[in-house]
TIDOFI-415781 format. One record per residue (C-alpha): x, y, z; residue in three letters. Coordinates in steps of 0.001 Angstrom, whole numbers. Layout:
// TIDOFI-415781
c1, c2, c3, resn
X, Y, Z, ALA
...
// end
This chain:
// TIDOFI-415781
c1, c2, c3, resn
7583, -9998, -8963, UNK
6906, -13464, -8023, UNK
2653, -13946, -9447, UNK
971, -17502, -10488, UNK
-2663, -16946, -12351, UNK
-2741, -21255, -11994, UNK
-2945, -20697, -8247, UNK
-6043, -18423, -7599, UNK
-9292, -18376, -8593, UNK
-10908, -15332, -10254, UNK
-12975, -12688, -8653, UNK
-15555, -11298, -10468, UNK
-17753, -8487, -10397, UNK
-19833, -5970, -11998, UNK
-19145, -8607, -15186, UNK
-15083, -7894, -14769, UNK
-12473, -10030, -12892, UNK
-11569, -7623, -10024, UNK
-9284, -10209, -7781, UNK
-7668, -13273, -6847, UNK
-8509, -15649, -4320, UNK
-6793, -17945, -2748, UNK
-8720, -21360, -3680, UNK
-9369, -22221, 64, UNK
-11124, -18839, 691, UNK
-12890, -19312, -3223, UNK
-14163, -23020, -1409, UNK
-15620, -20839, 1959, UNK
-17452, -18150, -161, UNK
-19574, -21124, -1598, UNK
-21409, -20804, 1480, UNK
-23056, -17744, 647, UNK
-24584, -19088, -2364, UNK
-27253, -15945, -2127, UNK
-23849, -13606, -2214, UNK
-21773, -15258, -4521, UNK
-21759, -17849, -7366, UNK
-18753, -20333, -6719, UNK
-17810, -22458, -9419, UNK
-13804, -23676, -9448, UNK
-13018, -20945, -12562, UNK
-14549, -18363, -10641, UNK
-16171, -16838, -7840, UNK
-18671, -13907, -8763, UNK
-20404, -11314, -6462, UNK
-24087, -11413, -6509, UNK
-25180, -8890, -3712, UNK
-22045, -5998, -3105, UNK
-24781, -4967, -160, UNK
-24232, -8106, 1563, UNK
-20768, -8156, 1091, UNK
-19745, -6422, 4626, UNK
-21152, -9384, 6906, UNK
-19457, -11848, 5047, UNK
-16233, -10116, 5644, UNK
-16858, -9404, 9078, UNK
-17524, -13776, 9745, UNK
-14264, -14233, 7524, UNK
-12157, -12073, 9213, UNK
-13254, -13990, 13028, UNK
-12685, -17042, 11131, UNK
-9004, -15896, 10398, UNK
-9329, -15696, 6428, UNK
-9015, -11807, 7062, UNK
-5825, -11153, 8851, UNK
-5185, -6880, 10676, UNK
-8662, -5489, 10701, UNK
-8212, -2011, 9793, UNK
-12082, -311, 10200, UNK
-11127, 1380, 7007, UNK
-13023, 815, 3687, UNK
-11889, 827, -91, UNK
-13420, 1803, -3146, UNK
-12889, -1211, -5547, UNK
-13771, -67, -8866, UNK
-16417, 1933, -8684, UNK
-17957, -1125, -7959, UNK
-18242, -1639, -4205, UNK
-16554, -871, -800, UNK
-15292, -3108, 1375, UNK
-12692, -3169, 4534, UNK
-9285, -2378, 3515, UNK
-7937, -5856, 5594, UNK
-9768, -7770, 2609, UNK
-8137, -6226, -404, UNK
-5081, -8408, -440, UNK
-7082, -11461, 409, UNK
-9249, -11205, -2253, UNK
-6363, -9996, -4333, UNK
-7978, -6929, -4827, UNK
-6310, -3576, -6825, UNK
-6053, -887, -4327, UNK
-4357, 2327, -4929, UNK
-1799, 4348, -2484, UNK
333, 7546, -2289, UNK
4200, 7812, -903, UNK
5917, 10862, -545, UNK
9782, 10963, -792, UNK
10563, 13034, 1722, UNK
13697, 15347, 638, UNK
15828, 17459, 2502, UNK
16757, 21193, 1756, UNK
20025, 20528, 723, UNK
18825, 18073, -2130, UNK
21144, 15364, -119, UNK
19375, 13211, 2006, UNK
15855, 11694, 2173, UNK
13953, 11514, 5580, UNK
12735, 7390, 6112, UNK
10420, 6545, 8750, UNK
10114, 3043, 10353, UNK
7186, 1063, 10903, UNK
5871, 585, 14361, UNK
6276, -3148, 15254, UNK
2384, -3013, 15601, UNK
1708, -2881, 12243, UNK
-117, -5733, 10863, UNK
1843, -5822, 7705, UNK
5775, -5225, 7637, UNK
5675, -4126, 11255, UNK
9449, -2821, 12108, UNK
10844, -2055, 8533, UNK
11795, 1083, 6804, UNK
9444, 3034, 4551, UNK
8720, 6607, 3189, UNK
8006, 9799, 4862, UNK
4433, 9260, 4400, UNK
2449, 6202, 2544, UNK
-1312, 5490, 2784, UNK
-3979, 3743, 633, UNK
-6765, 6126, -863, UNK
-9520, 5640, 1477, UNK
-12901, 5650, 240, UNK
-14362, 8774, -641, UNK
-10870, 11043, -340, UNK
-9258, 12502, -3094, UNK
-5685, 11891, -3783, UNK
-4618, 14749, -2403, UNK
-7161, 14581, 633, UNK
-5262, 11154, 1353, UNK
-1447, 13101, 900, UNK
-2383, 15828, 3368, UNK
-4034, 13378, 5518, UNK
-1412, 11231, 5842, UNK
1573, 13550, 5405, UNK
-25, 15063, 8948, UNK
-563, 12339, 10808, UNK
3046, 9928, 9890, UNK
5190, 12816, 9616, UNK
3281, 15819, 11517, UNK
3320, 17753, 7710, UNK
993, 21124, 7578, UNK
-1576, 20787, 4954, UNK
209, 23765, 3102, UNK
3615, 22410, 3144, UNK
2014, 18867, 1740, UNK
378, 20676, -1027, UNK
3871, 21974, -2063, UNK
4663, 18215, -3068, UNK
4856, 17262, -6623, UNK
4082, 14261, -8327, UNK
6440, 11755, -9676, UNK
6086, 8413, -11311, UNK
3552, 5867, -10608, UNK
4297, 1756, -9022, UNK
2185, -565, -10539, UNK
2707, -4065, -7749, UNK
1562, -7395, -8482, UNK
3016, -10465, -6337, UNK
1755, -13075, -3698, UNK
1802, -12261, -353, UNK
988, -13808, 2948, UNK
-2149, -12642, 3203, UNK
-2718, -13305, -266, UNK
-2345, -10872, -3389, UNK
-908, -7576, -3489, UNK
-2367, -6085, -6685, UNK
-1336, -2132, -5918, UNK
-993, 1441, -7601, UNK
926, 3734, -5946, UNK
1218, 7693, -6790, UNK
4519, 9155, -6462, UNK
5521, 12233, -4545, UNK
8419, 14140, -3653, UNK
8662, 17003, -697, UNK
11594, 19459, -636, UNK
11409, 19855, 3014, UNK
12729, 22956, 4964, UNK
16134, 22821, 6357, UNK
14360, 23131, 10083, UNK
12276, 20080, 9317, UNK
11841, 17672, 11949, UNK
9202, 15051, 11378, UNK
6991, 14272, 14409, UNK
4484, 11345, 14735, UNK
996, 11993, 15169, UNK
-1185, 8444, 15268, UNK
1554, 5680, 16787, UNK
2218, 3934, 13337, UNK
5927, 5015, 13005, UNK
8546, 4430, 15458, UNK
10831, 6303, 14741, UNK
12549, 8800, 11795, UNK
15973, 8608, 9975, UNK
17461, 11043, 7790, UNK
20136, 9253, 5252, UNK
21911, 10249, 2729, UNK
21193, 9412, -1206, UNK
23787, 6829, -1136, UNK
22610, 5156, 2233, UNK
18908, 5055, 747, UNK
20134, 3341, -1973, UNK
22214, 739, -166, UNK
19223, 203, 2726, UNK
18259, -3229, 3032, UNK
15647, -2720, 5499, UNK
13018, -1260, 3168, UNK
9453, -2444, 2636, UNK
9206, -3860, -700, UNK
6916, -624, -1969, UNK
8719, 1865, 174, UNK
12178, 652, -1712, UNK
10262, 838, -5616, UNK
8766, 4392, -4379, UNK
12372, 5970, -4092, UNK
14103, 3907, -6797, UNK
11131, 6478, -8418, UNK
12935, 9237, -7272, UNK
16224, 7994, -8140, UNK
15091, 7088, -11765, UNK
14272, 10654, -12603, UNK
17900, 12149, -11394, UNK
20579, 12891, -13957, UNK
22550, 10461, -11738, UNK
22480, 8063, -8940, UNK
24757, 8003, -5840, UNK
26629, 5155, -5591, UNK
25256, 1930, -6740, UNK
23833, -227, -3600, UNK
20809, -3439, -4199, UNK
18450, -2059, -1151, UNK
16354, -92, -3451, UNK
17809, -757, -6982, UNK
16642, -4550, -6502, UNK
14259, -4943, -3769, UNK
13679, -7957, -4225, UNK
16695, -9401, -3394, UNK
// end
């Protein structure tokens, strides 16, 4: 994973580096000097109450790319809207589910809707979100395993845990510093996935091998099921789309 300390400028707070930022957004925040202390080492937050306006003006300014109305919890520390967090190269933390079929064959994918603001159009998992503020891990699973994938809340619960994706690389919008939790469904043999809030575009169900050989996976989505694949006695066949996503 492609990452350059040199290039960012630390982003403190609470008396702990929490981010990276991009120098040219480090340079803007010295305009708050009430909110934060900008010096070219590091930028530190002064007021995490003020922190929401200043996020708002950067994100009409364009510094904030995909406004999401959707707030993180960054460290116990503070909240602020989940369109900053890779921006201000912020750790964030996620759960996928590898959706499995009955037969212990084939894993159900689901592709992006081209409206998303961030790999819009690729393959990912079943079901992916970040851990909003104030859910649980498992609140966010059931959540989310509802509205991608149209998952009951009992037959989400049945999932169980597997590994955990620890991300760090630049980014477009800035730095992706992410944790993801691990899940795999065994789904029925009737399963048929079914899109409840527009964000997937449609559902494939490939086989093991065609997973594996898939180059259309997000970066994430292709780590989360290399997950899977790690824990199996064996892997089918022996494609690059998820072995080495980042090819």
């Amino acid at each position: 994973m492609d990452f350059h300390p040199s290039r960012y400028v630390r982003f403190v707070a609470g008396g702990r580096q929490v981010g990276w930022l991009r120098p040219e957004l480090a340079a803007r925040l010295a305009a708050w000097p009430a909110v934060f202390d900008a010096n070219p080492d590091a930028v530190t937050l002064l007021q995490k109450d003020a922190l929401a306006p200043v996020v708002e003006q950067l994100a009409q300014e364009g510094f904030i790319p995909g406004w999401r109305s959707e707030r993180y919890r960054i460290s116990e520390l503070f909240e602020i809207e989940r369109a900053a967090a890779r921006p201000f190269g912020l750790t964030t933390y996620a759960v996928h589910v590898n959706g499995i079929s009955f037969d212990n064959k084939n894993m159900w994918v689901a592709r992006r809707s081209t409206a998303k603001p961030i790999d819009p159009g690729m393959l990912d998992n079943l079901v992916g979100g970040g851990l909003t503020a104030g859910l649980s891990v498992e609140e966010v699973l059931v959540k989310e395993a509802w509205e991608e994938a149209g998952i009951g809340a009992e037959l989400a619960r049945s999932a169980t845990r597997g590994g955990t994706v620890r991300i760090l690389r630049e980014v477009p919008e800035g730095v992706q510093s992410e944790v993801i939790y691990v899940y795999d469904l065994a789904l029925p043999d009737d399963f048929e996935p079914r899109n409840q809030d527009g964000e997937v575009s449609e559902f494939r169900l490939l086989s093991f091998e065609a997973v594996l050989n898939c180059q259309e996976f997000t970066f994430e989505a292709a780590l989360v099921a290399m997950d899977y694949f790690s824990r199996r006695s064996e892997l089918p066949g022996s494609g690059r789309g998820v072995v080495d996503p980042s090819t």
